[in-house]
LOGU-936163 format. One record per atom (N, C-alpha, C): x, y, z. Coordinates in pm, whole numbers, plus 50000, padded with zeros to 5 digits. Atoms other than C-alpha are relative to their C-alpha. Layout:
XYZ
...
REM end
This chain:
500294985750017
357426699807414
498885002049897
501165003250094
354736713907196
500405003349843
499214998150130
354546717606854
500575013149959
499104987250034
357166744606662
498645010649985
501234984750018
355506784106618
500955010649930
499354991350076
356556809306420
499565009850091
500244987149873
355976832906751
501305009050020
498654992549932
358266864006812
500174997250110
499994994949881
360066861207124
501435005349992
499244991849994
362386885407232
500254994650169
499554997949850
364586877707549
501005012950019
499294990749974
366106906107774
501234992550097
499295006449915
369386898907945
500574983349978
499265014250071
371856871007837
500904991850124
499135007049924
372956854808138
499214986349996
500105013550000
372036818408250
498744997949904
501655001750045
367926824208224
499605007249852
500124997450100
368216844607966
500384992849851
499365006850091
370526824907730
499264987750001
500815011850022
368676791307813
498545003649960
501494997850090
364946807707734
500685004749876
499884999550145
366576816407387
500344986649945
499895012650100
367546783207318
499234993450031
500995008949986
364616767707428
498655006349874
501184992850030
362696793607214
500504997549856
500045007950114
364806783506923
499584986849958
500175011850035
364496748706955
498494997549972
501204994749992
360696757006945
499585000449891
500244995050133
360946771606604
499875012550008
500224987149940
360406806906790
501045006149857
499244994750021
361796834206577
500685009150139
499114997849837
364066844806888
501365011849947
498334992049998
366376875306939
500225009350138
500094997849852
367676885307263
501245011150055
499514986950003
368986919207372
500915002850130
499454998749871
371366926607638
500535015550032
499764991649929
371816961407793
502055004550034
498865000249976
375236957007875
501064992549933
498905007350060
378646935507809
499444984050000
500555014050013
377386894707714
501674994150064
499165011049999
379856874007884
500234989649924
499255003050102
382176853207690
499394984049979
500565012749979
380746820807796
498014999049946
501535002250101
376666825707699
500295010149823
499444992050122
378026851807386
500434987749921
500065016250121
379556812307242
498744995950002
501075007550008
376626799007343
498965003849883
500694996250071
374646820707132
500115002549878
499055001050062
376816823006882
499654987849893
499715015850082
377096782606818
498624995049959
501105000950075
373166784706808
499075005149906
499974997750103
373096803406554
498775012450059
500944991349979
370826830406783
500255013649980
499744988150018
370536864506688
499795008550106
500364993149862
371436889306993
500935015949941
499204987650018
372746926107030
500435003350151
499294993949894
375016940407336
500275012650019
499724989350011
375336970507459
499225014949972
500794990250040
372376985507410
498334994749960
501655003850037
368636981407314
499375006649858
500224996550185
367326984606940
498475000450079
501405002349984
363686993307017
498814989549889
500495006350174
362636983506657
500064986350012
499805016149983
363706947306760
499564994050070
500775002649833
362246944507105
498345001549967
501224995049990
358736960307064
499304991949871
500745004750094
358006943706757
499624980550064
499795019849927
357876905507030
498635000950003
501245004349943
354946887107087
500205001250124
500084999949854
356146886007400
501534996850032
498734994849926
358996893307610
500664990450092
499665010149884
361186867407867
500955009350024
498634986049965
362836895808098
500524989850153
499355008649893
365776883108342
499775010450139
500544991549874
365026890408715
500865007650071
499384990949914
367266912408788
499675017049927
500514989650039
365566936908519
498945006150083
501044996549991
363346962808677
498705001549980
501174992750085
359566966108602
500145013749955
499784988549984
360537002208635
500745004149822
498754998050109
363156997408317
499275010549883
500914993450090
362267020708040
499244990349878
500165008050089
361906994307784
499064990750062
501255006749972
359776974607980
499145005749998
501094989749981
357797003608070
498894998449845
500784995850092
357537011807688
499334986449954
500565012850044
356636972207616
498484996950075
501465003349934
353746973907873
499285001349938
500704990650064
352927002007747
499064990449779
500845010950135
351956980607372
499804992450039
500705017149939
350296951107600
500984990949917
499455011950034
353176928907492
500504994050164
499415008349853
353406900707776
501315000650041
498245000749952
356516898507991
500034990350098
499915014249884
357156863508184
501354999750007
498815006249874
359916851608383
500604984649877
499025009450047
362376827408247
499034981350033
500575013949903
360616798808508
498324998849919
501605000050033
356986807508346
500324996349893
500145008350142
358086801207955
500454989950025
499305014249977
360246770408062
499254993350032
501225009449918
357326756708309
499194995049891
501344998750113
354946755507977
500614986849929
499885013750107
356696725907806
501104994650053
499485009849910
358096707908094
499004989550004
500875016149951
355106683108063
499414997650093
500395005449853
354456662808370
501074998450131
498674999149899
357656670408533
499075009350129
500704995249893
357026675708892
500955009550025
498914994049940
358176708609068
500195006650112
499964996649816
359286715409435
500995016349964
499734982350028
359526755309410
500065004750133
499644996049893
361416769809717
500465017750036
500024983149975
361136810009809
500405000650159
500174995349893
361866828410120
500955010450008
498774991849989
364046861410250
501264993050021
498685002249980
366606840010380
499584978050003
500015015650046
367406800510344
499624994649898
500615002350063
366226795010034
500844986349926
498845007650052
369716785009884
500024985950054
499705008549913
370356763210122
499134986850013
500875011650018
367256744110122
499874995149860
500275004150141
367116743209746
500964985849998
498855012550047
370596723409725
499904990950100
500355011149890
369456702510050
499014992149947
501155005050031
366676694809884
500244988749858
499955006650109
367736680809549
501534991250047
499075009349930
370876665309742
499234988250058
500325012849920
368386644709919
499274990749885
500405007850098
366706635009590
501184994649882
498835004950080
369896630209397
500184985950042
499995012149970
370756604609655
498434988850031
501035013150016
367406587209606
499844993749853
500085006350123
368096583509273
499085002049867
501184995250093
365246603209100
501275008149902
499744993750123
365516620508771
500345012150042
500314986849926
366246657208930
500785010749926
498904987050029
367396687008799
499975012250108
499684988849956
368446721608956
499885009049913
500334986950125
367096755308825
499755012650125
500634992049972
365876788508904
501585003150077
498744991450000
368876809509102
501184993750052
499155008949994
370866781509159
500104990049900
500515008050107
371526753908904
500465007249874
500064996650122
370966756908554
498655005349940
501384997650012
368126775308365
498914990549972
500935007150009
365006758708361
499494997549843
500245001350103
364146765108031
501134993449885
498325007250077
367886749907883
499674989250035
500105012649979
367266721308074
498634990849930
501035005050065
363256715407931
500894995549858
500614999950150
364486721407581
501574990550005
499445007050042
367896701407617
500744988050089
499245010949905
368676679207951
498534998450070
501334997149931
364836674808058
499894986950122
500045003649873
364056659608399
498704994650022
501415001049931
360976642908584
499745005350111
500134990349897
361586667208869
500665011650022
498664989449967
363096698608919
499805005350089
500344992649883
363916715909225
500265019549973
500024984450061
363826757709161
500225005550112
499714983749939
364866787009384
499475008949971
500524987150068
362826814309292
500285013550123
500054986749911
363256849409431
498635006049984
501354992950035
360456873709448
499825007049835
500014998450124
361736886009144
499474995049820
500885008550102
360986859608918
498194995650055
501125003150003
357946854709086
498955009249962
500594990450011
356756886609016
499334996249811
500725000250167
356356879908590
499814977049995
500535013050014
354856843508690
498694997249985
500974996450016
351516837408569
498854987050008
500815013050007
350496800108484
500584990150033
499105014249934
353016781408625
499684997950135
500554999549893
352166762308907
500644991150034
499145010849930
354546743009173
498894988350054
500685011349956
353616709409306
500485000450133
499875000549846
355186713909631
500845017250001
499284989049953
355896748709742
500385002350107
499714995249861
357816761010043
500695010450011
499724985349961
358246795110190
500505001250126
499205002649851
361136792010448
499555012850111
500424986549897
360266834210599
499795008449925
499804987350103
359496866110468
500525012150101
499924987949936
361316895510641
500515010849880
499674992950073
362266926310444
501095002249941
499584996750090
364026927710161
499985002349850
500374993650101
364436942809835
498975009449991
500474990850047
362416967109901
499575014149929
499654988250036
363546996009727
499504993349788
500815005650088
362016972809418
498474999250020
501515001049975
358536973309592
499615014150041
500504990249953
358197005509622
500135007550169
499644999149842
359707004509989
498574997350077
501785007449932
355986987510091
500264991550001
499745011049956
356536954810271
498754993449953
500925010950002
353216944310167
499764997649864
499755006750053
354216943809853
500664989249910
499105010749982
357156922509873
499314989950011
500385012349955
355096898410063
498814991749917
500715003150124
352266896509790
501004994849919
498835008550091
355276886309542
500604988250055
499615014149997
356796859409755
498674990449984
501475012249987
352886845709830
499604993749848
500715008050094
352436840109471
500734987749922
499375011650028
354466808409479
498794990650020
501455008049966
350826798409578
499184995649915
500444997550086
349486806609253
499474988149934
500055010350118
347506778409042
499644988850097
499805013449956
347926752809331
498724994150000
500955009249997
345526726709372
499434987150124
499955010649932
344246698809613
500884991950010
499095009450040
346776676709488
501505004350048
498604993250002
349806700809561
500145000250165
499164999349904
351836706209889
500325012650029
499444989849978
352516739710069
500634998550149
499315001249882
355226739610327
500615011750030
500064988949967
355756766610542
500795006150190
499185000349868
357786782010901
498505006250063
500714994149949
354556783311101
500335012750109
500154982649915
355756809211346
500265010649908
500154991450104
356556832411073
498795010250043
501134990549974
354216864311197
499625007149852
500554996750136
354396876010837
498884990849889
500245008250086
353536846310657
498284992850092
501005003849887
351016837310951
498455011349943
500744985249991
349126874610919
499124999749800
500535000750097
348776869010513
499684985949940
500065013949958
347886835310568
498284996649979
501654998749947
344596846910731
499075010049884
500574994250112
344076868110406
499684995449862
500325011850153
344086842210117
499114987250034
500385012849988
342776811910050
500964990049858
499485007250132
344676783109851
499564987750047
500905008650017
343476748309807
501334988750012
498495008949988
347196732809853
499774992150168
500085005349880
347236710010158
501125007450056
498624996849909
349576723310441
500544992050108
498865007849892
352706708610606
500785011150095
499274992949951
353886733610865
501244997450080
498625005349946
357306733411035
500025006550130
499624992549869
358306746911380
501144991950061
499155006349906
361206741811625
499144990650097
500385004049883
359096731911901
498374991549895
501135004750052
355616708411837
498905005950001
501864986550016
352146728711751
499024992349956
501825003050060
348716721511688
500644997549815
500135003850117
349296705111306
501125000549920
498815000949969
352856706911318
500674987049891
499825014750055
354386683711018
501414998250078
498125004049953
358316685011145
500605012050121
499224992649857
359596696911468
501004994250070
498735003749889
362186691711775
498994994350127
500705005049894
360696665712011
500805002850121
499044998949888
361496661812391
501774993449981
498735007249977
364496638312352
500915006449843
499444993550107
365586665112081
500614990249893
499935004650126
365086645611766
499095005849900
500194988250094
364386661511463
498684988349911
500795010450042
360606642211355
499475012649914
500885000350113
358936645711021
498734992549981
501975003450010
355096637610950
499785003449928
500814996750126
354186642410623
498424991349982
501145010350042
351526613710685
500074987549927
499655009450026
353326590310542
500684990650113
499535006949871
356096568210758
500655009050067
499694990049867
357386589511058
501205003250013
498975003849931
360896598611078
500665006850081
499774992849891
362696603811302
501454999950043
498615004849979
366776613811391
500255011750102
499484990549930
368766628811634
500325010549923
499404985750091
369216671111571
501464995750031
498505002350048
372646661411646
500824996649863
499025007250134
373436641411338
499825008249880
500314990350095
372016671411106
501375002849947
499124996250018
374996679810907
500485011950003
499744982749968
374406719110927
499215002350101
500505000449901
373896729311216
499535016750068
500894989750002
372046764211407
498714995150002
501244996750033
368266773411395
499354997349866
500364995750167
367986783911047
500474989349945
499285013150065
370016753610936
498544985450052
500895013549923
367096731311160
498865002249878
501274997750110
364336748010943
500124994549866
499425009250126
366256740110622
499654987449952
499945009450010
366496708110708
498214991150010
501355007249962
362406700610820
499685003449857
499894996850143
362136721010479
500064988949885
499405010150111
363736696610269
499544982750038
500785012450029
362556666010409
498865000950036
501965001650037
358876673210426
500155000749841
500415004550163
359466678610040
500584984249971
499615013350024
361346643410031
498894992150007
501325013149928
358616626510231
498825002449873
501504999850117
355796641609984
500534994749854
499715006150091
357866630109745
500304980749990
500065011749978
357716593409889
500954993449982
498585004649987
361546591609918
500014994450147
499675007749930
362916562510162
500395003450153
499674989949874
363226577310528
501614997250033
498525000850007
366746561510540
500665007149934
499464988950155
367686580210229
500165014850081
500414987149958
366426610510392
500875003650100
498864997649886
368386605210734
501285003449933
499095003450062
371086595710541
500525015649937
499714984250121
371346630910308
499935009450115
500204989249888
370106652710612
501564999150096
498824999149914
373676641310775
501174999849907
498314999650078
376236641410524
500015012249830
499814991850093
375296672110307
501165011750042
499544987849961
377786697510240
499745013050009
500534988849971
377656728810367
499785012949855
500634991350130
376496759210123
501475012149994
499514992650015
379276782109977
499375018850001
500224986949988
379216816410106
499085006250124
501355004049890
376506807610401
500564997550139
499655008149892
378146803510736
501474989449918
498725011850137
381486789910519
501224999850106
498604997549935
384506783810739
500395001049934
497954995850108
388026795710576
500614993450078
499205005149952
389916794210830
500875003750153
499924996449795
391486796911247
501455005249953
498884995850012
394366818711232
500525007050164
499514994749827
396266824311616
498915002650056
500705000149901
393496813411752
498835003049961
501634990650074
390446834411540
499514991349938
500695006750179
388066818811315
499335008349937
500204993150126
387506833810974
498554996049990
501375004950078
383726831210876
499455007649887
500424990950088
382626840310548
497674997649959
501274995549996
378936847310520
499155007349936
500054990350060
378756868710252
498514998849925
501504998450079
375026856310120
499135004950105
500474994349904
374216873410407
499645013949930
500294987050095
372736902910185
498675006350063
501744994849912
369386911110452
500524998550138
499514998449860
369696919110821
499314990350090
500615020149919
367426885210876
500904990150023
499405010450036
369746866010731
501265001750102
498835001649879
372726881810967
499574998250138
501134997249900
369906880311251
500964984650029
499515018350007
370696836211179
501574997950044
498544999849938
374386841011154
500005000650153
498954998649874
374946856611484
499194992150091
501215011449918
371886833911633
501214985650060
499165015949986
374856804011548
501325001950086
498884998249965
377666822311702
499994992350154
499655005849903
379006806812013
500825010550115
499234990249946
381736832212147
499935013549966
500174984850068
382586869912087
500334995349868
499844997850199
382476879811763
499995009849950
500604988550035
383766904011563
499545002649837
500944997450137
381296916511265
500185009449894
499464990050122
382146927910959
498425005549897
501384999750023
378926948310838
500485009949838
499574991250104
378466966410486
499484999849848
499815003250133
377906974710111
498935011749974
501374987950089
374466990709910
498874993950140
501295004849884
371656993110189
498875004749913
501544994850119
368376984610071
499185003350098
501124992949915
366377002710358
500314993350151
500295011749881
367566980710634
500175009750122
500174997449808
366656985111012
501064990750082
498525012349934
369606969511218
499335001550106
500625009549833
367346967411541
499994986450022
500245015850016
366326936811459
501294992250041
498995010349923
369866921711548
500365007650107
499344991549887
370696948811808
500344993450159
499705012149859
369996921712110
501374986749985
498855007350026
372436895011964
501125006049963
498904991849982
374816924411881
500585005850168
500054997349852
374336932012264
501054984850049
499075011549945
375476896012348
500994992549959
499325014750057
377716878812130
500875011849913
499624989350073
379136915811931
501355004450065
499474995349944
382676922512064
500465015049898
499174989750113
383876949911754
498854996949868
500704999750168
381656960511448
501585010449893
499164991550089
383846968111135
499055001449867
500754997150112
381976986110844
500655004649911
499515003150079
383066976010510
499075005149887
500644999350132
382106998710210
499925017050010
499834983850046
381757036010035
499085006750052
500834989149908
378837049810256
499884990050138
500195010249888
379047033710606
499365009050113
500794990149965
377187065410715
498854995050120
501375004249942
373947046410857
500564989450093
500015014049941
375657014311011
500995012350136
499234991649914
378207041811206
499015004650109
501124987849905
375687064311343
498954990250059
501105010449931
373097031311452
501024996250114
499505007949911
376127011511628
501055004850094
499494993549973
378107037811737
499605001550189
500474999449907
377877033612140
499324988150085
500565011949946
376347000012113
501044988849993
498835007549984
379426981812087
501425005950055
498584991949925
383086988312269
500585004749896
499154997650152
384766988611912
499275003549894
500595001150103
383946996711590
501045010549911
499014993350083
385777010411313
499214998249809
500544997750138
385127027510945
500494997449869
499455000150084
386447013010648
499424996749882
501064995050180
386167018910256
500994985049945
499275005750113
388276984310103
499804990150106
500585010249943
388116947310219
501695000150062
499035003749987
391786947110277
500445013750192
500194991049897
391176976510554
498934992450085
500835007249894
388266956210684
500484988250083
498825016749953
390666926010725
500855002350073
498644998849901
393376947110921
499125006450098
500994994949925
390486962311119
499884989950132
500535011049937
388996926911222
501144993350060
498535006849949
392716912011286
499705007950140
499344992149856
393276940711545
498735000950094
500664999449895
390126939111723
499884983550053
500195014649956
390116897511757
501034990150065
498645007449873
391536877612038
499804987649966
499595014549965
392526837912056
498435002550012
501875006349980
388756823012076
499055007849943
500964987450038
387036851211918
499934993149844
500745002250131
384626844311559
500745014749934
499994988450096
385446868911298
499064997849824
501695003350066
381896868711106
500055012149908
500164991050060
381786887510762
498414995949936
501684995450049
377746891110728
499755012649970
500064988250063
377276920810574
498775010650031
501644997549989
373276926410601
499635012549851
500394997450116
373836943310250
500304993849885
499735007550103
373686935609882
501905005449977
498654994049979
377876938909760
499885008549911
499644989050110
377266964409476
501015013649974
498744992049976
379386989309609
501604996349967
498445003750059
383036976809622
499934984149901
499375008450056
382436941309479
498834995949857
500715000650107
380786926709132
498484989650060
500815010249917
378026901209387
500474994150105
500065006649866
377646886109692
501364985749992
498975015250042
379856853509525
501275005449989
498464995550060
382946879209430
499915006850123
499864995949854
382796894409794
500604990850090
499845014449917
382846861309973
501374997149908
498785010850077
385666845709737
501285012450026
498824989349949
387826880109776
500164996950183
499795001149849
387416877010154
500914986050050
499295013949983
388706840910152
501215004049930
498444999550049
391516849309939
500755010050104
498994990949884
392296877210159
500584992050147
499805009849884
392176853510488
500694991349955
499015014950010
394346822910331
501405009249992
498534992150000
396546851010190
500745003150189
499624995549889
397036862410575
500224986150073
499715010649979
397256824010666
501334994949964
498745005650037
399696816510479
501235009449994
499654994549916
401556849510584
500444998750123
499705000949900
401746839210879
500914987050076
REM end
């Protein structure tokens, strides 16, 4: 790291990123004090505590904040916030958790993974396949641990990151060595001003900095990512992905449906059968994660090897559990109407769909054809179900309105026969009835074992 500074920094928000950029900013020599808005959980509150960092809860001291060299705000703060506003407002910088951490990581390499939907999924596929090769690897950015905790006290020669648009938004000089941008369809926009174009400017600047030397991997059919494609220029070599083979094509689905990689190195090549997650979106994942392996000049055995025996992602397509006949699916990081687009893409039989929560602008056309074929009963789960009623109302035989998960659960029982999916994708964030997408999903499973073991 570099040498100590007697630099103010002021972090906002005391959760993972927040609490690890303060102790990276102590260990620094930073004078560091870090402000939280709300209640500090009990677990970073020791943390901060045992390092002796000075924080306040519950509120915002301006006098303490405004006087920073510069600011590390967590991404779930608004630009909009007043306090940021007024911090602009005195040109004091404001970076991202991933931008002060990136700065005295060294020569650590880093495979930085964005997109509306799959991101998760490829992140932990991705450092699963380097775990089992045996590299140095850490996990950061919205999975993992913070990036900046890990520089300043478990440091790595690679880390793999998750970034949302969010953090990419206060990113400035940090620059990935292999980036990949699984899709961009709309979301969060009620943070962009409800303008898709400039969402898609925020995921693109995972591009930022790159170089000849760097790696950009990408879902060539993507019409978004395609369209602002033809509007930049970056200097990153490209590995594109597709189901099917294309003009420059690094990883696709040959005739004898095997799943080949081409990074330009050695070739590999396995049956899509032996993929351990399986679907569309699960195929992309997977070309995803080993084009970053391959550029990372991991063992193609290794690679097969991890691509078939990873486990599946909590909350993603999650079985629970088959009750008289139904299967339970929880799905709950299903928080965009892309991402339930994938779900019902994987379904096999009827299915009935449990939809619901805070809508951030969404258009439900977009699945309206796979609700056509594979949709036996929509049940809408949450305190305004206003918009999902009045869209599906007519387009399915069933459907029913409920405000509690325990009403959505006796809903979905009574519309699902022997062989029938019972798919809770939501296509919103859970802010309404639950505390995140992770306490939605884990209530829904408890509710389904509870009715399992009921029975």
């Amino acid at each position: 790291m570099d040498t100590k500074t007697t630099k103010r920094l002021v972090v906002l928000g005391a959760g993972e990123s927040g609490t690890g950029a303060a102790i990276l900013a102590k260990d620094l020599g930073m004078d560091v004090f870090l402000s939280d808005s709300g209640r500090i959980s009990e677990h970073y509150r020791g943390m901060l505590e045992a390092e002796g960092i000075a924080y306040e809860e519950g509120g915002h001291t301006r006098e303490l904040i405004l006087n920073a060299d510069e600011i590390v705000k967590s991404p779930g703060i608004p630009l909009t916030a007043p306090m940021i506003v007024e911090a602009q407002g005195k040109n004091i910088p404001i970076v991202s958790e991933i931008e002060f951490g990136g700065r005295y990581a060294g020569d650590s390499r880093m495979v930085c993974i964005t997109g509306s939907n799959g991101k998760t999924t490829t992140t932990l596929l991705t450092y699963h396949i380097l775990k089992e090769a045996g590299l140095d690897v850490g996990l950061a950015g919205n999975v993992g641990f913070s990036l900046a905790y890990q520089v300043a006290r478990d440091p790595h020669k690679v880390y793999v990151i998750e970034l949302s648009s969010f953090q990419l938004d206060n990113m400035y000089d940090f620059k990935a060595n292999i980036a990949v941008l699984m899709n961009i369809t709309p979301d969060h926009l009620d943070r962009y001003d409800y303008k898709m174009e400039n969402y898609v400017r925020a995921k693109f600047r995972i591009l930022q900095n790159m170089t000849k030397t760097d790696a950009f991997i990408y879902w060539k059919d993507d019409p978004v990512i395609n369209a602002q494609l033809a509007k930049i220029s970056t200097e990153a070599r490209m590995y594109p992905f597709a189901e099917e083979r294309e003009e420059d094509t690094a990883a696709y689905v040959d005739a004898e449906n095997r799943l080949i990689i081409d990074a330009g190195g050695d070739r590999l090549e396995m049956p899509r059968a032996d993929l351990a997650l399986h679907g569309l979106h699960n195929l992309y994942n997977a070309m995803a994660s080993g084009l970053s392996a391959s550029l990372l000049e991991i063992r193609k055995d290794t690679i097969r090897k991890a691509l078939s025996d990873f486990e599946p992602v909590e909350h993603r397509l999650e079985p629970v559990a088959t009750i008289d006949g139904v299967r339970w699916i929880n799905d709950s990081k299903a928080t965009n109407v892309n991402s339930c687009y994938y779900a019902l893409e994987a379904m096999t039989g009827p299915t009935v769909l449990i939809l619901g929560g805070k809508d951030k602008g969404n258009d439900y056309s977009e699945i309206l054809p796979l609700v056509h074929k594979r949709v036996k009963a929509i049940v809408a789960m949450g305190l305004h179900n206003e918009k999902i009623m009045d869209f599906f109302r007519g387009e399915v035989a069933q459907i029913a309105d409920t405000s509690s998960l325990a009403d959505a659960i006796e809903a979905a029982r009574g519309f699902a026969a022997p062989g029938d999916t019972v798919l809770l994708s939501p296509c919103c964030a859970s802010f309404d009835l639950f505390k995140s997408y992770e306490d939605r999903g884990r209530q829904f499973k408890a509710a389904v074992h509870a009715l399992e073991n009921k029975d």
